[in-house]
C-alpha positions in Angstrom: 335.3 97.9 -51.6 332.9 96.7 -49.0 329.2 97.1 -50.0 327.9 95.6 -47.0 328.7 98.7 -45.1 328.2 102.1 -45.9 330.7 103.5 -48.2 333.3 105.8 -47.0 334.4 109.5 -48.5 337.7 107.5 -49.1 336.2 105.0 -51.3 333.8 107.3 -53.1 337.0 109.1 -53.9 338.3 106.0 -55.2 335.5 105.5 -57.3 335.0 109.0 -59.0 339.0 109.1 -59.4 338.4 106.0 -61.7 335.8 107.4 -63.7 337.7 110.6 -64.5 339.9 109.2 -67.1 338.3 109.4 -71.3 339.0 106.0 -71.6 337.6 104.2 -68.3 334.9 106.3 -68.7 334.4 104.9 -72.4 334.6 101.2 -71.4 332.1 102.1 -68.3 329.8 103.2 -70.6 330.6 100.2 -73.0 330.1 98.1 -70.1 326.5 99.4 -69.2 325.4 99.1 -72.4 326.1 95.4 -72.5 325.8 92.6 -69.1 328.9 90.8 -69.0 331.2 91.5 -71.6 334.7 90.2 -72.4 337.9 92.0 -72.4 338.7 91.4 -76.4 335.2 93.0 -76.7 335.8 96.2 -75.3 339.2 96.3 -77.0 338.0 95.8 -80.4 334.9 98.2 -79.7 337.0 100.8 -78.4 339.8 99.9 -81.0 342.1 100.2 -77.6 345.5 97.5 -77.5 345.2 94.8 -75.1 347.8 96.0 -72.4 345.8 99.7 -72.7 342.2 97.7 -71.5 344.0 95.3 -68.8 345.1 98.5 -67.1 341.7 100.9 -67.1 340.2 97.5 -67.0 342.4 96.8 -63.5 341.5 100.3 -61.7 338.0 100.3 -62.5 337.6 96.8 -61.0 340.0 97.8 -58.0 337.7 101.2 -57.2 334.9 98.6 -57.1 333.2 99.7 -60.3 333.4 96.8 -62.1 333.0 93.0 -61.5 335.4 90.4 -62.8 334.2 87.1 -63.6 335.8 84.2 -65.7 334.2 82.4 -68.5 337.1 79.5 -69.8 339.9 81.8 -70.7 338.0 84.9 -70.9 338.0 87.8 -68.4 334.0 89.2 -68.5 333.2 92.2 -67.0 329.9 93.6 -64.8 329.2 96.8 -63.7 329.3 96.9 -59.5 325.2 98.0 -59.4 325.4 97.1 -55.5 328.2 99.6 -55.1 327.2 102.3 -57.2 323.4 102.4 -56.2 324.4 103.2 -52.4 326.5 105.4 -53.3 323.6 107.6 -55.6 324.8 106.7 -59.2 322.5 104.9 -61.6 324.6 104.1 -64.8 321.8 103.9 -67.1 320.5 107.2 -66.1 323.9 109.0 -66.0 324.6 107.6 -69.1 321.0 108.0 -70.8 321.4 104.1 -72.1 319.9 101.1 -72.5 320.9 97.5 -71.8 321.3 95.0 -74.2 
């Protein structure tokens, strides 16, 4: 996803398709509540296997929702604020949370 430029109707499609699953929805709303969290995190949180998280994990980062960043061996995930701002959502306020 480019956030430079506007966002198409293409990739907002992108990005609502990936929040329509239960479970991505679960870990985007796991992922708000905490800045930068770890993979084995929201897999023990969510009680999800690991193979279960890589995937929702993998089309929420492609759709641009998440950010992936590496700390030693560990995969850490961000929500995309950049990307979701211009395109009207506001996590916190969708979800009615706050950040720890």
């Amino acid at each position: 996803m480019n956030n430079k430029e506007q966002v198409s109707l293409d990739e907002v499609e992108i990005i609502f398709k990936a929040l329509a699953s239960t479970q991505r929805l679960s870990i985007f709303s796991l992922v708000c509540k905490h800045e930068n969290i770890c993979a084995k995190e929201i897999s023990k949180e969510l009680q999800l296997s690991q193979p279960d998280i890589s995937y929702h994990l993998s089309k929420l980062t492609q759709a641009g929702v998440l950010k992936k960043s590496k700390d030693g061996i560990k995969h850490c995930y961000d929500l995309n604020n950049e990307l979701l701002e211009s395109i009207g959502i506001k996590p916190q306020v969708l979800l009615n949370i706050t950040r720890r």
